[in-house]
C-alpha positions in Angstrom: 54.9 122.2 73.9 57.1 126.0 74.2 55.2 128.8 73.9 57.3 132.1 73.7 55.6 134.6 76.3 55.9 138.4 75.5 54.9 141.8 77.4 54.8 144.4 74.9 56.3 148.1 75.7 59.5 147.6 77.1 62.3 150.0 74.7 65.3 147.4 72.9 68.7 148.9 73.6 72.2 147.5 73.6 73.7 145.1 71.6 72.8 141.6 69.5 74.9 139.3 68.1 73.6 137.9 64.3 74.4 134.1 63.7 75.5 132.2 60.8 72.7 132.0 58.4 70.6 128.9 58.0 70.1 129.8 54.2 74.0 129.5 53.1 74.5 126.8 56.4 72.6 124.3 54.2 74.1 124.5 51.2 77.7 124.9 52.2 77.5 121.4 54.9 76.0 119.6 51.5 78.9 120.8 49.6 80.7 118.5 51.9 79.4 115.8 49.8 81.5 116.9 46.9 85.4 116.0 48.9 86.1 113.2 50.3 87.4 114.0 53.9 87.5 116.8 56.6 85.8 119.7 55.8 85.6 122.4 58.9 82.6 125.0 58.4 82.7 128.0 60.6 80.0 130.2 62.1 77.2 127.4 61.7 74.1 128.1 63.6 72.5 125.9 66.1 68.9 125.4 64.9 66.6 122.7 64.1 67.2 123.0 60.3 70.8 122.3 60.9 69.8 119.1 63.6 68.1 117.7 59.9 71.2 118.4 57.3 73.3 116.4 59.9 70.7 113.5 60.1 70.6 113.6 56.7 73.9 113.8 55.8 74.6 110.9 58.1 72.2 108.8 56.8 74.4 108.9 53.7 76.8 107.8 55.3 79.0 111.3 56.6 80.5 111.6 59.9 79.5 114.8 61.5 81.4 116.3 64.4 80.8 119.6 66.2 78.4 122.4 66.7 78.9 126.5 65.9 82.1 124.8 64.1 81.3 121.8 62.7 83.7 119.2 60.5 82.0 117.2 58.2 83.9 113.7 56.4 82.1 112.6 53.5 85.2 109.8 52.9 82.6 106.9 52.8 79.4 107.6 51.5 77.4 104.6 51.9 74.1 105.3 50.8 72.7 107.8 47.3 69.1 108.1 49.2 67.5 111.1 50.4 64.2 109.5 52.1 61.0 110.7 52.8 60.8 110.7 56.2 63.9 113.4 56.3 63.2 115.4 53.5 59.6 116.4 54.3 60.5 117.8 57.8 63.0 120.5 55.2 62.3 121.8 51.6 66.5 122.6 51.3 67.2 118.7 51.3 67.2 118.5 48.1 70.4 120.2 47.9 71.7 116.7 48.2 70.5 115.5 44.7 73.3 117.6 42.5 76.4 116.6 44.8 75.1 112.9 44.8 74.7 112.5 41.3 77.9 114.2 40.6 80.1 112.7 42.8 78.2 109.0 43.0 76.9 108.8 39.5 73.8 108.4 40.9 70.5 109.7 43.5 67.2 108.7 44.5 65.9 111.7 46.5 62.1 112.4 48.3 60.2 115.0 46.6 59.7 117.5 48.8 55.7 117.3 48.5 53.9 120.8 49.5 55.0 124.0 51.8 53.3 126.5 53.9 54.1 129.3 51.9 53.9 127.8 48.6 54.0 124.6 46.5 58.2 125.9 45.1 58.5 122.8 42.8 61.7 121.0 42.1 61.1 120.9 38.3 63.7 123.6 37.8 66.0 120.7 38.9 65.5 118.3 37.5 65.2 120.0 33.9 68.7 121.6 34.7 70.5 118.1 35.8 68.7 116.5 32.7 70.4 119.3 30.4 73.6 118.3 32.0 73.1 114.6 30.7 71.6 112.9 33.3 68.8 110.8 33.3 65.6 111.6 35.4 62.7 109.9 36.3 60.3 110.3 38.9 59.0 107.2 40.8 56.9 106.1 43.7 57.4 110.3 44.7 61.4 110.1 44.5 63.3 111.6 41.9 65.7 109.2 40.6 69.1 110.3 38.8 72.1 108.5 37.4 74.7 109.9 34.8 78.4 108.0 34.2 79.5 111.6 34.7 77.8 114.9 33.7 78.6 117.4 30.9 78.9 121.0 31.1 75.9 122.6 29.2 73.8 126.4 29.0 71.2 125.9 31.6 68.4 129.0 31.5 66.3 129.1 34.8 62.7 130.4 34.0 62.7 132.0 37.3 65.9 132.8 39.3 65.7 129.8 41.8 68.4 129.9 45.1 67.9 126.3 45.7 67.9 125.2 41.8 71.3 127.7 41.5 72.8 125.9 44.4 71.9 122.7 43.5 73.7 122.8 40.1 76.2 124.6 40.4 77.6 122.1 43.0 76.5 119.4 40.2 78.6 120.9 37.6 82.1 120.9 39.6 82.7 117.6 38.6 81.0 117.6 35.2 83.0 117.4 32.0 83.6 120.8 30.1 82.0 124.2 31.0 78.4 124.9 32.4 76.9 128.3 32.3 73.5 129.3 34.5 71.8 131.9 33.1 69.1 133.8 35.4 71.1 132.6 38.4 69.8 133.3 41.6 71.7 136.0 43.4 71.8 136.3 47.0 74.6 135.9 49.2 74.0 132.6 50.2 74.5 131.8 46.6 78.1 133.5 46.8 78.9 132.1 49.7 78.5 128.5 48.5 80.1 129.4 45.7 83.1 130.7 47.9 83.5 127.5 49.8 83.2 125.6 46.1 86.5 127.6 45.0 88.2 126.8 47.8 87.6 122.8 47.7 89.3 123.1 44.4 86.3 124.3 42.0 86.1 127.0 38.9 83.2 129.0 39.4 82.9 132.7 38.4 79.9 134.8 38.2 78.4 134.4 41.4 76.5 137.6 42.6 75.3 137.8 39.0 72.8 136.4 37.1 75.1 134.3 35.2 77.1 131.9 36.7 80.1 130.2 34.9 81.4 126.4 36.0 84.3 124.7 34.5 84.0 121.3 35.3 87.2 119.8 37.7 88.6 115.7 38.2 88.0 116.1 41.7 88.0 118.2 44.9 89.3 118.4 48.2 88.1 119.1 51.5 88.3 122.5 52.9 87.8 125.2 56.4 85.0 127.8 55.3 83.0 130.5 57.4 79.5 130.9 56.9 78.4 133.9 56.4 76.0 135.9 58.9 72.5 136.0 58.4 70.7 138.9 56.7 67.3 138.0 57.6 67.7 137.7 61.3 70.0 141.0 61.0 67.0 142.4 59.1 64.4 140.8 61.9 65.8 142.6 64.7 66.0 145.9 62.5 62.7 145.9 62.2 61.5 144.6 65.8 63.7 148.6 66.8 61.1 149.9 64.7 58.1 148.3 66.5 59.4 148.9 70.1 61.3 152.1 69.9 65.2 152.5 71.0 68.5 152.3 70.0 70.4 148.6 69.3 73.7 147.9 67.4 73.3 145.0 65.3 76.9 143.4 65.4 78.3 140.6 63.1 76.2 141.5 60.1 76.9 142.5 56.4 75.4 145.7 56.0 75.3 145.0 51.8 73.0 142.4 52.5 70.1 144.3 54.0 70.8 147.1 51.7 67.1 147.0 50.6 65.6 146.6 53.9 67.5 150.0 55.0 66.3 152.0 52.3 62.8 151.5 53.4 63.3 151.5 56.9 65.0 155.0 56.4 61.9 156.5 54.1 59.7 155.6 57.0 61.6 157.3 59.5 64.5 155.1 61.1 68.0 156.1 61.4 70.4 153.3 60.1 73.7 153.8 60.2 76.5 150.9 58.7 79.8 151.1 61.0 82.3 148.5 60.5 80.9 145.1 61.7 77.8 145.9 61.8 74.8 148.5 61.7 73.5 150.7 64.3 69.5 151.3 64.3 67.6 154.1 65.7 63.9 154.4 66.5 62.9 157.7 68.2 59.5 158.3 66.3 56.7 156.7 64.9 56.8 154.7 61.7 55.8 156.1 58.4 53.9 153.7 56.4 55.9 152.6 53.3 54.9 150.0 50.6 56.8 147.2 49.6 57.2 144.7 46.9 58.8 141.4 47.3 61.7 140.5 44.7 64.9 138.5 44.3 67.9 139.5 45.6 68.8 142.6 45.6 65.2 143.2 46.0 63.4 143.6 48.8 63.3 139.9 50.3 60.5 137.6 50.8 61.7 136.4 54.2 61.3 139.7 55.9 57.8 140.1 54.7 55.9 139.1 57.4 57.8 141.2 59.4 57.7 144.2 57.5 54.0 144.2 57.6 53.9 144.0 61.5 55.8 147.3 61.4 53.2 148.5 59.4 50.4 147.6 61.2 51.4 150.3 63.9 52.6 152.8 61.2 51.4 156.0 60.2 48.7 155.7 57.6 48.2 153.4 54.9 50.7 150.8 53.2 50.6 148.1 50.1 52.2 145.4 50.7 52.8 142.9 47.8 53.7 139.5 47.3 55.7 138.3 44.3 58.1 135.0 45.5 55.8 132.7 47.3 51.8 132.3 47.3 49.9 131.8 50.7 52.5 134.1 52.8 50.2 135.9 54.1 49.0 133.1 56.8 49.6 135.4 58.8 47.8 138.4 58.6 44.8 136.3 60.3 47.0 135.9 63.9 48.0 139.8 63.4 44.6 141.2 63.3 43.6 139.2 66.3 45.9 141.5 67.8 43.9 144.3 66.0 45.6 144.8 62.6 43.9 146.8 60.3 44.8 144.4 57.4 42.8 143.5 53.6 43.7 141.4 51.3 43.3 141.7 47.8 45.1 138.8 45.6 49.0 139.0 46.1 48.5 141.9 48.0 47.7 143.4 51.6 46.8 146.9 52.8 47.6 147.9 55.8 46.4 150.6 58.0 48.3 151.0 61.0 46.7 151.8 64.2 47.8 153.1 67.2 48.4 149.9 69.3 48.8 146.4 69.1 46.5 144.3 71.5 48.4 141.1 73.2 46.8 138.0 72.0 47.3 134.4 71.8 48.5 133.4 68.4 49.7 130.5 66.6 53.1 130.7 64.2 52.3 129.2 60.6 55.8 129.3 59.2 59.2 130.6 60.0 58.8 134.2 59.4 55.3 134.2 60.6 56.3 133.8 63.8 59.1 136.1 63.6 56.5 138.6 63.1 54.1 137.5 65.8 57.2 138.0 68.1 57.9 141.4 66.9 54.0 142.6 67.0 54.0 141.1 70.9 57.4 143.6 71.3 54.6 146.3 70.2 51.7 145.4 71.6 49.4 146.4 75.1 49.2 143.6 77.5 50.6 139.7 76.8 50.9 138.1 73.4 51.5 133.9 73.9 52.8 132.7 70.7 52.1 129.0 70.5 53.9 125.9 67.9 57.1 128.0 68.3 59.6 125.2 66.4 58.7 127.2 63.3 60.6 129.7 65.3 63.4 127.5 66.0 63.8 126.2 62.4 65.5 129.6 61.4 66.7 132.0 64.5 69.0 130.6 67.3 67.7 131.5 71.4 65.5 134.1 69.8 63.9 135.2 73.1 67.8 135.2 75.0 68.9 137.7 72.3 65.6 140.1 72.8 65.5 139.7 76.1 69.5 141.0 76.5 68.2 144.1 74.7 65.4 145.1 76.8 62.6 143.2 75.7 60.2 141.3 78.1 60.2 137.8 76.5 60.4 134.3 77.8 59.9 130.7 77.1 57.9 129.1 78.4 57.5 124.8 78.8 53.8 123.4 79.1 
């Protein structure tokens, strides 16, 4: 098993390259589903997460060519099932249930079962494709749905969902008449797909809003699509400049997209500065502590939660940091204060009182961005943090340790 090895107090200086992100690479490869033939998409990261979409997608039947730029044909789909044994290793493979039923008149696809950070049912799904006519059933824990072909409909989410936006809005390209999602999720993944969708031949309109408007098309047609970069790993190495002091330029990224992220990191004392391709950040002092409140996009974003409270567990006094998205994502604040965070938690929320160092430790990543912050803590820490079960790591961030290592950092993997 890997284990990622980090001395804390080396400086991060120079450049990093962002990847595609692995939150619009999922969605946009399923879209595939939707027209028949080659579709090219550009800028796709190499991660696990990806590895599973492509087994998936196969499985149905799609032949998959490529990595970084990768051409999907979804000519002759074979197969409507999305089995267990692939969906539980990835929540975001129910993507596949919209474009299936749309397309193939009919899906039988794994529920997801439970999450690290949080239970994040599928019932928003289903209820949405049964609005557009189909009919739904769950049995023997698949959810099974057939319509002769879907009709446009008003579809209110009860909270703004990204995969539950995703999923039917690629549904209703092919449905009959128009369909209108109100509460739509908002993020850029969400526009992105939505981007791709247009150019296979779709009407959708809205997207970056909370309501998104589909007019249902005969068909669609294959298309070449970049992905766009990802705002959470931008947003990760932000905030790991912060912990270990310097001065990096953070190329290939959308500024716009971490616009929340650099209005906090500004109030406690960083210098971020936009330039055209990417965002240059400065760390010369210590950190002021700042509190933060999880939201939907254009809030602050759940994903950089974990890492935002590292920060702040070397900051200058006392932050509140609070949870609204998922439950249990705080796993871990137990691996951060056995490095010697100063960390209580109180329902949906954690104070944090930063202290003057970090001690290395061994710890044990939980989830994704869990480890994300362990790695950032080691960057900030006295002595040798050993971060252990690091494929949570490599679910979402491509040669992590290559990219902080170019910038200064003293990180390695290690196999044992």
């Amino acid at each position: 098993m890997d284990k990622i090895i980090i001395v804390g107090g080396e400086k991060l200086r120079g450049d990093v390259q962002i990847s595609g992100a692995k939150n619009a690479s999922l969605p946009v490869m399923v879209s595939a589903l939707l027209a028949p033939g080659w579709s090219t998409f550009l800028n796709v990261p190499n991660l696990v997460d990806i590895k599973t979409i492509k087994k998936l997608l196969r499985n149905l039947g799609a032949k998959i060519e490529g990595e970084g730029t990768v051409r999907i044909n979804t000519e002759d789909i074979s197969k409507c099932e999305a089995p267990y044994d692939l969906v539980k290793t990835m929540r975001a493979s129910v993507l596949v249930l919209g474009p299936l039923v749309a397309r193939m008149g009919v899906a039988r696809v794994s529920l997801p079962g439970g999450c690290a950070i949080g239970a994040r049912p599928v019932n928003l799904h289903i209820k949405a494709l049964q609005d557009l006519g189909a009919e739904v059933e769950l049995k023997d824990g698949y959810v099974e749905a057939k319509a002769r072909r879907l009709k446009g409909a008003t579809i209110y989410f009860d909270i703004p969902t990204v995969t539950g936006t995703e999923n039917i809005m690629m549904a209703a390209c092919l449905a009959d008449g128009t369909t209108l999602l109100k509460n739509a999720a908002m993020e850029p993944e969400v526009v992105n797909l939505a981007n791709v969708l247009n150019g296979m031949g779709a009407k959708v309109t809205g997207a970056g809003t909370d309501i998104i408007r589909i007019d249902g098309v005969e068909k669609m047609h294959p298309v070449e699509a970049a992905v766009i970069p990802d705002r959470i790993e931008a947003g990760t190495f932000m905030i790991a400049v912060g912990m270990a002091g310097g001065d990096v330029r953070i190329m290939g990224c959308e500024p716009v997209h971490v616009e929340a992220l650099t209005m906090k990191l500004r109030d406690a004392g960083m210098e971020i500065t936009p330039f055209d391709g990417g965002i240059r950040t400065v760390a010369k002092k210590k950190i002021k502590s700042i509190d933060i409140t999880t939201l939907p996009y254009p809030g602050f974003p759940t994903d950089l939660q974990a890492q935002m409270m590292a920060l702040m567990s070397v900051a200058n006094g006392l932050s509140v940091i609070t949870e609204t998205v998922f439950e249990n994502r705080f796993m871990h604040v137990s691996e951060l204060m056995r490095m010697g965070a100063d960390i209580l938690i109180h329902g949906n929320s954690a104070m944090v009182k930063g202290i003057p160092k970090l001690k290395g430790a061994p710890v044990m990543a939980t989830d994704l961005r869990a480890s994300a912050s362990l790695i950032l803590a080691g960057l900030a820490a006295e002595g040798k943090t050993e971060l252990s079960r690091v494929y949570h790591i490599d679910r979402g961030y491509q040669e992590i340790e290559k990219k902080f290592s170019a910038i200064g950092a003293n990180i390695k993997r290690v196999s044992g």
